[in-house]
VOVO-234559 format. One record per residue: residue in one letter; x, y, z of N, C-alpha, C, CB in turn; residue number from 0. Coordinates in nm, 2 decimals. Glycine has a CB too. Example, Ala and Ser with C-alpha at 12.3 -4.5 7.8 and 13.67 -1.06 7.14 Angstrom:
<nodes>
(node A (1.32 -0.57 0.78) (1.23 -0.45 0.78) (1.32 -0.33 0.78) (1.13 -0.45 0.90) 0)
(node S (1.28 -0.22 0.71) (1.37 -0.11 0.71) (1.29 0.00 0.79) (1.41 -0.06 0.57) 1)
</nodes>
This chain:
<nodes>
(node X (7.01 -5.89 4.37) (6.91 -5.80 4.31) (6.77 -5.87 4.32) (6.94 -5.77 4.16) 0)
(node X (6.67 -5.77 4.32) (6.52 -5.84 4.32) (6.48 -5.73 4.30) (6.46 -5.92 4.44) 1)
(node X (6.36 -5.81 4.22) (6.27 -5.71 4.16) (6.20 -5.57 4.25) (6.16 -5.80 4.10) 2)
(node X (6.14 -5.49 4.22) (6.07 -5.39 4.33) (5.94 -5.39 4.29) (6.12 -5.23 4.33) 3)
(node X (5.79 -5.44 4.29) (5.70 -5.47 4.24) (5.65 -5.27 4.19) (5.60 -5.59 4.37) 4)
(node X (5.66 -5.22 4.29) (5.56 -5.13 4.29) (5.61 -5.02 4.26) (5.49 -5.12 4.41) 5)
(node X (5.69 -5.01 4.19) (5.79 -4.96 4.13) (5.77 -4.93 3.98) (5.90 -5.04 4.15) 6)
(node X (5.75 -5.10 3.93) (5.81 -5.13 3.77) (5.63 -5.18 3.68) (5.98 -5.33 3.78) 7)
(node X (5.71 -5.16 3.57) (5.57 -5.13 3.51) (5.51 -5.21 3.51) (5.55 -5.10 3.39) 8)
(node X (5.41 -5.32 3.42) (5.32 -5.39 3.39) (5.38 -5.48 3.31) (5.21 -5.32 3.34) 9)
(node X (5.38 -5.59 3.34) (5.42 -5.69 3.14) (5.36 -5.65 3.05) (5.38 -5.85 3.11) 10)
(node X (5.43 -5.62 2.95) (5.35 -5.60 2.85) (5.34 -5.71 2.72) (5.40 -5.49 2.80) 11)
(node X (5.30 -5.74 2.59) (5.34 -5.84 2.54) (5.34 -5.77 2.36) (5.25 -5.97 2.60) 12)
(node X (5.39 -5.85 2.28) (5.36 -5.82 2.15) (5.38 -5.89 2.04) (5.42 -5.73 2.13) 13)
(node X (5.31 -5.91 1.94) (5.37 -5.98 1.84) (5.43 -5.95 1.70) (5.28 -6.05 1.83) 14)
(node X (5.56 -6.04 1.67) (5.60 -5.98 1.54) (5.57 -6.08 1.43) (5.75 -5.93 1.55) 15)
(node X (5.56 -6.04 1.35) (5.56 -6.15 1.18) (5.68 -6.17 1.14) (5.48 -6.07 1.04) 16)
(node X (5.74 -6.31 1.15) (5.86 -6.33 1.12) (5.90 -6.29 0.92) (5.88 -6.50 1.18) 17)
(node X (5.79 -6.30 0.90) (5.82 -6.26 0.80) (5.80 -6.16 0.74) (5.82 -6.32 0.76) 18)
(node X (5.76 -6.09 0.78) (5.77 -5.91 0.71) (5.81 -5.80 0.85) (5.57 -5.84 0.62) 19)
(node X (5.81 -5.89 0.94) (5.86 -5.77 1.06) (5.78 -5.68 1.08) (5.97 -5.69 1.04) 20)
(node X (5.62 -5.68 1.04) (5.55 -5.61 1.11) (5.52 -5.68 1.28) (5.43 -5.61 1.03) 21)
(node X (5.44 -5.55 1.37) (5.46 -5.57 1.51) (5.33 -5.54 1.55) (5.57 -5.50 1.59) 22)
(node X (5.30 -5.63 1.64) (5.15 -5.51 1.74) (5.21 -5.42 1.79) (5.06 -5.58 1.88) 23)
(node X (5.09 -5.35 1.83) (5.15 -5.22 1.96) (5.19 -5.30 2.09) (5.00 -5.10 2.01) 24)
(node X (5.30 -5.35 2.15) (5.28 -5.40 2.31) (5.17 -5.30 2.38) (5.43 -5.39 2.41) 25)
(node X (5.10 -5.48 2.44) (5.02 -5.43 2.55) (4.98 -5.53 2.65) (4.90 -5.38 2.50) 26)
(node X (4.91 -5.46 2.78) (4.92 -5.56 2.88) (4.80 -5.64 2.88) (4.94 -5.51 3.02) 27)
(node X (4.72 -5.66 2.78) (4.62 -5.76 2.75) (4.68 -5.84 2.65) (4.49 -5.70 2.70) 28)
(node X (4.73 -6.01 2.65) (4.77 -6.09 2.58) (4.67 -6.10 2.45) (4.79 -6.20 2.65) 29)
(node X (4.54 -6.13 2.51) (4.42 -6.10 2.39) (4.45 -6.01 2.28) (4.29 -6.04 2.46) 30)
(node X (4.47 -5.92 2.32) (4.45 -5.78 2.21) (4.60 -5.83 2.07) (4.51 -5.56 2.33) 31)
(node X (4.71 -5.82 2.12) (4.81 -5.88 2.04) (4.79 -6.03 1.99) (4.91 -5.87 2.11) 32)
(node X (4.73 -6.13 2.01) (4.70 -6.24 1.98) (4.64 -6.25 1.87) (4.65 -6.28 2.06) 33)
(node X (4.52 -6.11 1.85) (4.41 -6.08 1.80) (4.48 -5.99 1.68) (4.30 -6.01 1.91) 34)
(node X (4.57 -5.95 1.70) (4.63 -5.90 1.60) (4.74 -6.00 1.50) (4.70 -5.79 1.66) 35)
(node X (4.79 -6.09 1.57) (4.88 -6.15 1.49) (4.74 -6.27 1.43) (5.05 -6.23 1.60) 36)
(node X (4.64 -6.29 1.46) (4.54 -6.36 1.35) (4.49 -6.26 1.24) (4.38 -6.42 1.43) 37)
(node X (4.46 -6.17 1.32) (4.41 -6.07 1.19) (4.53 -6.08 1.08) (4.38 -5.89 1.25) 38)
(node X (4.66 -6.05 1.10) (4.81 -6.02 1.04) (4.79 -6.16 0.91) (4.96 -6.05 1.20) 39)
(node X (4.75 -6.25 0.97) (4.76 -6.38 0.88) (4.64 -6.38 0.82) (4.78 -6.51 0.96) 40)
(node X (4.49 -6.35 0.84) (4.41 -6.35 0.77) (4.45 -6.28 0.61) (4.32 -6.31 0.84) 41)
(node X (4.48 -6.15 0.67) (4.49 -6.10 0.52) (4.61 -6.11 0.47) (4.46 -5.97 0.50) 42)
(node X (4.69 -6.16 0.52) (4.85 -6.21 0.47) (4.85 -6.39 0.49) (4.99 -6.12 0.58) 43)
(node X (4.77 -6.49 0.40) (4.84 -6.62 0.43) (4.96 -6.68 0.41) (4.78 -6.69 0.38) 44)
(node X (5.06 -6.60 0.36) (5.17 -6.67 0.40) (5.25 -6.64 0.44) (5.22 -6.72 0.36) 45)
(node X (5.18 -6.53 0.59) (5.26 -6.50 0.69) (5.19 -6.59 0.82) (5.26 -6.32 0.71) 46)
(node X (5.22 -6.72 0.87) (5.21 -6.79 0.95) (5.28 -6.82 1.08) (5.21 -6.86 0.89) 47)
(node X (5.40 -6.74 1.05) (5.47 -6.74 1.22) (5.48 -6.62 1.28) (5.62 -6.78 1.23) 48)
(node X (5.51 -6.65 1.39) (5.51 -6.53 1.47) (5.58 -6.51 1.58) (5.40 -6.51 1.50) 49)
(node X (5.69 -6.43 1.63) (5.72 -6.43 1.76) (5.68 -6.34 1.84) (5.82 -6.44 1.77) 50)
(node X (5.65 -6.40 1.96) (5.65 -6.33 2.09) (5.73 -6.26 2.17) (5.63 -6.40 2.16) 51)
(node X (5.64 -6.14 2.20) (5.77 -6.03 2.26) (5.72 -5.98 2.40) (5.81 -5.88 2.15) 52)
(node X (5.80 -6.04 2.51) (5.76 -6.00 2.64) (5.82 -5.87 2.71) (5.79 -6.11 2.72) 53)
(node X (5.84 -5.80 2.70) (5.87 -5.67 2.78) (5.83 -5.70 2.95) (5.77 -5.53 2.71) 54)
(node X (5.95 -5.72 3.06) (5.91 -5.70 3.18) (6.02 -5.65 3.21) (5.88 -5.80 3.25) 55)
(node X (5.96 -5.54 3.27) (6.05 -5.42 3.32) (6.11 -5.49 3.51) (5.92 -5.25 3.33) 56)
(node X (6.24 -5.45 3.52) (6.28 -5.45 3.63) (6.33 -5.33 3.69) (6.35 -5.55 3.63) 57)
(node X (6.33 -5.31 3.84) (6.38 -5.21 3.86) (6.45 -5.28 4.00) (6.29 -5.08 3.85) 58)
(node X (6.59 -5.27 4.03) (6.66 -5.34 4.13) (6.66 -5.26 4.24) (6.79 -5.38 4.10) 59)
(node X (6.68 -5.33 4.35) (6.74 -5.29 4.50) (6.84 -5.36 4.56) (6.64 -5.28 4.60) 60)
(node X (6.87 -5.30 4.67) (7.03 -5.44 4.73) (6.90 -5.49 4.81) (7.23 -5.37 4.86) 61)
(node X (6.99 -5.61 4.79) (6.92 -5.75 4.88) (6.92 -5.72 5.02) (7.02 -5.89 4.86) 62)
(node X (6.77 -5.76 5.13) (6.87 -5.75 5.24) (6.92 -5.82 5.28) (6.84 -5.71 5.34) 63)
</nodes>
């Protein structure tokens, strides 16, 4: 298998709050979600972690 570039979507990315399970919107600007999981902690200090969520879409073909 291998990927098909022109096919499959965009990476997208997102962040969640490990501890209340709020999420950004995924998007294909890392900035924008970044910018959200600071904001997320400003007004919530003791929500401090956070995981990353990568969405990369594949779409296969046979190998030649």
């Amino acid at each position: 298998m291998r990927p098909v570039p022109e096919t499959v979507k965009p990476v997208t990315f997102a962040m969640q709050c490990t501890r209340c399970d709020a999420a950004s919107v995924p998007h294909i600007d890392f900035t924008i979600v970044h910018t959200w999981a600071v904001q997320h902690a400003v007004h919530n200090p003791e929500h401090a972690a956070y995981r990353e969520i990568i969405h990369r879409h594949w779409r296969t073909a046979p190998a030649d």
